[in-house]
N, C-alpha and C positions, 0 to 999 in steps of 0.2 A: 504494500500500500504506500500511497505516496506519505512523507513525511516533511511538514512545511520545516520544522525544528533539523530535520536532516539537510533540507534541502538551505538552508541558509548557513546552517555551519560550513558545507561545504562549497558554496560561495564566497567566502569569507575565506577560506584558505585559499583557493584558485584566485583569490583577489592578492591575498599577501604575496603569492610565488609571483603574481606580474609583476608587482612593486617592485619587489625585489630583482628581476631582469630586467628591468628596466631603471633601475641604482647601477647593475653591473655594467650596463650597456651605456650607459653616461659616464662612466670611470675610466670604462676603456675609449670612447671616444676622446673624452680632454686629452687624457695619455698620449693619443695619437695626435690631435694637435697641437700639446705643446713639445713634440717631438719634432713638427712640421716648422714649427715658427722657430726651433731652434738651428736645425738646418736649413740654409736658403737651397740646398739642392737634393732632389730627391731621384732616386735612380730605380729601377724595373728592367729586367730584362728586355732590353733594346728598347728604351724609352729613357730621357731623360729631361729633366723638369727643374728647371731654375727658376728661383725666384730673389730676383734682385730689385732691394728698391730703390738702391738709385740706376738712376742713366745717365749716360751726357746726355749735352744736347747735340752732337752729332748722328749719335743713335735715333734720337727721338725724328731729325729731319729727315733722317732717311725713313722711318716708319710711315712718316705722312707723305712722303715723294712718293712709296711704296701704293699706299693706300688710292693717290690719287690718282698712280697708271692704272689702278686696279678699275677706277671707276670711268676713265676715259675709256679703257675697253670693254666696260661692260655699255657702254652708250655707241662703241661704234658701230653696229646693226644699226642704228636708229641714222647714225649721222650719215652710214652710206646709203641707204636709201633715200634721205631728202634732202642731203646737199648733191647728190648725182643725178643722172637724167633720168634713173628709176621708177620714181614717180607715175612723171608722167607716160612713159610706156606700158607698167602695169596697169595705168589706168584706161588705156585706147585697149588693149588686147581683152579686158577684163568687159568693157563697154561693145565690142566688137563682138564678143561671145554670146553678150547677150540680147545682141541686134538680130544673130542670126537665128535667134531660139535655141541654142543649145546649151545652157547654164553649165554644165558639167563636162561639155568637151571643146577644148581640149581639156584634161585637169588643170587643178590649181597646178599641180607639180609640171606639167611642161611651160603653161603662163608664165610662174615665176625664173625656170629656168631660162626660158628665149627673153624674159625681160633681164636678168642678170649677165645676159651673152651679149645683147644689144647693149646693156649700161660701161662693159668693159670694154668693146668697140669705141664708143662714141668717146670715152672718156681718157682711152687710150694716150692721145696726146697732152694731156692735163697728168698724167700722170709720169708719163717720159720727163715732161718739162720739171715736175717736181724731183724725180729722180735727178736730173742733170745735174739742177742749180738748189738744191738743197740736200738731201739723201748722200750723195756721193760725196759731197764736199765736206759733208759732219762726218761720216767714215773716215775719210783723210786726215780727219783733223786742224779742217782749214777754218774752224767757224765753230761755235761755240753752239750751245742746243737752242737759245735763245732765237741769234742767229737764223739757224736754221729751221727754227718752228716757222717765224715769222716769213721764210724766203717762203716754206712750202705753202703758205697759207694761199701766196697772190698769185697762182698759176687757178686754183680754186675762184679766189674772188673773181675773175677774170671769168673765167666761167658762166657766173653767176650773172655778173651786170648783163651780158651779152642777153640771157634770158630774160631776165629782169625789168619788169615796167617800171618807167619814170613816178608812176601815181605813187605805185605798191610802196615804192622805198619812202618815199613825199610820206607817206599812211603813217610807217613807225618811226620816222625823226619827229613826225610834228607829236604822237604818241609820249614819246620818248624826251620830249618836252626840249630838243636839238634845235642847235642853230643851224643856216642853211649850210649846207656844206659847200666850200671852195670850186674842188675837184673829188674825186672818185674816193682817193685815197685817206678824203676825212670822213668818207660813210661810214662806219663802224658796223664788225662783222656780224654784232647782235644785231643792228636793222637791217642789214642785207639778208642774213639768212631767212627769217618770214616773212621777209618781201620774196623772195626768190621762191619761197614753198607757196603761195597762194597767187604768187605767176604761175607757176608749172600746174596749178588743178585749173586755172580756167584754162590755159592753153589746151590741156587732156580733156575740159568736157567741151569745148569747142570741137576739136578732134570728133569727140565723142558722135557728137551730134550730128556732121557729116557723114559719118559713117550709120547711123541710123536711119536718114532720109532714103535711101535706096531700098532697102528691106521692110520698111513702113508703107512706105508705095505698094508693093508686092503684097503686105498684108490686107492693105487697102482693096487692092482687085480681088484677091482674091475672096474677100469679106462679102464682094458687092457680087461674085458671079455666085457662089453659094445661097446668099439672100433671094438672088435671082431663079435658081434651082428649086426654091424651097426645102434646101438642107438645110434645115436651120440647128437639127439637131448633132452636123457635122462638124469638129471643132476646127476655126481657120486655120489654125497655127498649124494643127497636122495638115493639112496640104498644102499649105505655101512652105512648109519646112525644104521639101525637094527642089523647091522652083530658087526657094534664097542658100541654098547650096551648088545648085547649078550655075547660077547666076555669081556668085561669089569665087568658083574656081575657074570658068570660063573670062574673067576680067583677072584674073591671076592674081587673087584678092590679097593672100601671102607677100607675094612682090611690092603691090604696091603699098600697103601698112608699112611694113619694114623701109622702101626707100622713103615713104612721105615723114618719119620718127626721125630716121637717122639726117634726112636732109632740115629736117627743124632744128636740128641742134649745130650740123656743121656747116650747113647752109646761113644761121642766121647768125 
């Protein structure tokens, strides 16, 4: 039979013995950390672990030089796709996709590779140029990192302005609360950069739109001979699909995307 009197006695003992692991297990922790703070270095089989509290401060400059290559490459995905002609290509190819009705071919995965192939072409020369008169010249030793941040920057800016609306840049100096600038070289690369990224989207949906008007027509006819049939129940998109794929590789539609991209950038 149950027994309340049994059953609290032996609560009371199962209460003391935690107490008490739990005094032993507080005895042996201190112990261990005032072992810890007596050594600044503690060792493991192929592990080792120092703790020193002082530093210079040469140590410490090189932690934050460290930290902050760290974070420059964690940003450059970001910086090659919208300081390069990336952008706007993935955006005509992506817009072109879906002029024709087909949302999912070609994949994302060939889109962004033929836009990564075209951004390396086109940009090819901006990069040689930085290569020459900056890259080479800090491996030599001819030029200090400074120096040579700076050289590599204006093969880039140069770039940029060519693309670059006169308004877009006017937007972030007056923003930016800037006096007017001289010449080119008092625009600062903070308002050149999104001036230069919301040049390159109206440019791609300009693009865009051109490339739309052809296969909107064709949907158009084909909407009006349907209506005219009384298929109303037939949907247009599947049969204008054929007519704007015929019509897209007989005008050699691949060719000309690729020369009118590549010639917006080295053309203008």
């Amino acid at each position: 039979m149950f027994s309340p009197r049994g059953f609290l006695s032996s609560w009371s003992t199962d209460r003391r013995r935690m107490t008490s692991l739990v005094l032993v297990l507080l005895v042996f922790a201190s112990a261990a950390l005032s072992g810890c703070s007596a050594d600044p270095a503690l060792s493991a089989p192929g592990v080792t672990l120092t703790v020193d509290p002082q530093g210079s401060p040469k140590q410490v400059t090189s932690g934050v030089q460290l930290l902050v290559l760290l974070t420059v490459l964690s940003l450059a995905p970001a910086i090659l796709i919208l300081a390069t002609s990336f952008t706007r290509i993935v955006i005509v190819l992506s817009m072109l996709r879906s002029a024709i009705g087909t949302p999912s071919i070609p994949p994302n995965q060939v889109i962004i590779g033929l836009s990564l192939l075209l951004t390396f072409f086109i940009m090819a020369p901006v990069y040689q140029k930085i290569d020459q008169t900056a890259i080479q010249p800090y491996l030599r030793q001819e030029m200090d990192q400074q120096t040579a941040f700076k050289t590599a920057v204006q093969p880039v800016r140069e770039f940029m302005f060519k693309q670059t609306r006169e308004k877009d840049i006017q937007l972030f100096l007056e923003l930016s609360h800037q006096e007017r600038p001289r010449s080119l070289d008092d625009i600062p690369t903070t308002a050149l950069f999104p001036a230069f990224v919301i040049s390159e989207l109206r440019t791609a949906f300009t693009m865009g739109f051109v490339i739309f008007v052809p296969f909107l027509v064709i949907d158009l006819v084909v909407s009006s001979v349907l209506l005219s049939m009384g298929m109303m129940m037939l949907p247009p998109s599947l049969v204008s699909l054929p007519f704007k794929l015929l019509l897209f590789v007989m005008v050699d539609g691949w060719y000309l995307i690729t020369r009118s991209l590549a010639l917006s950038f080295l053309g203008g």
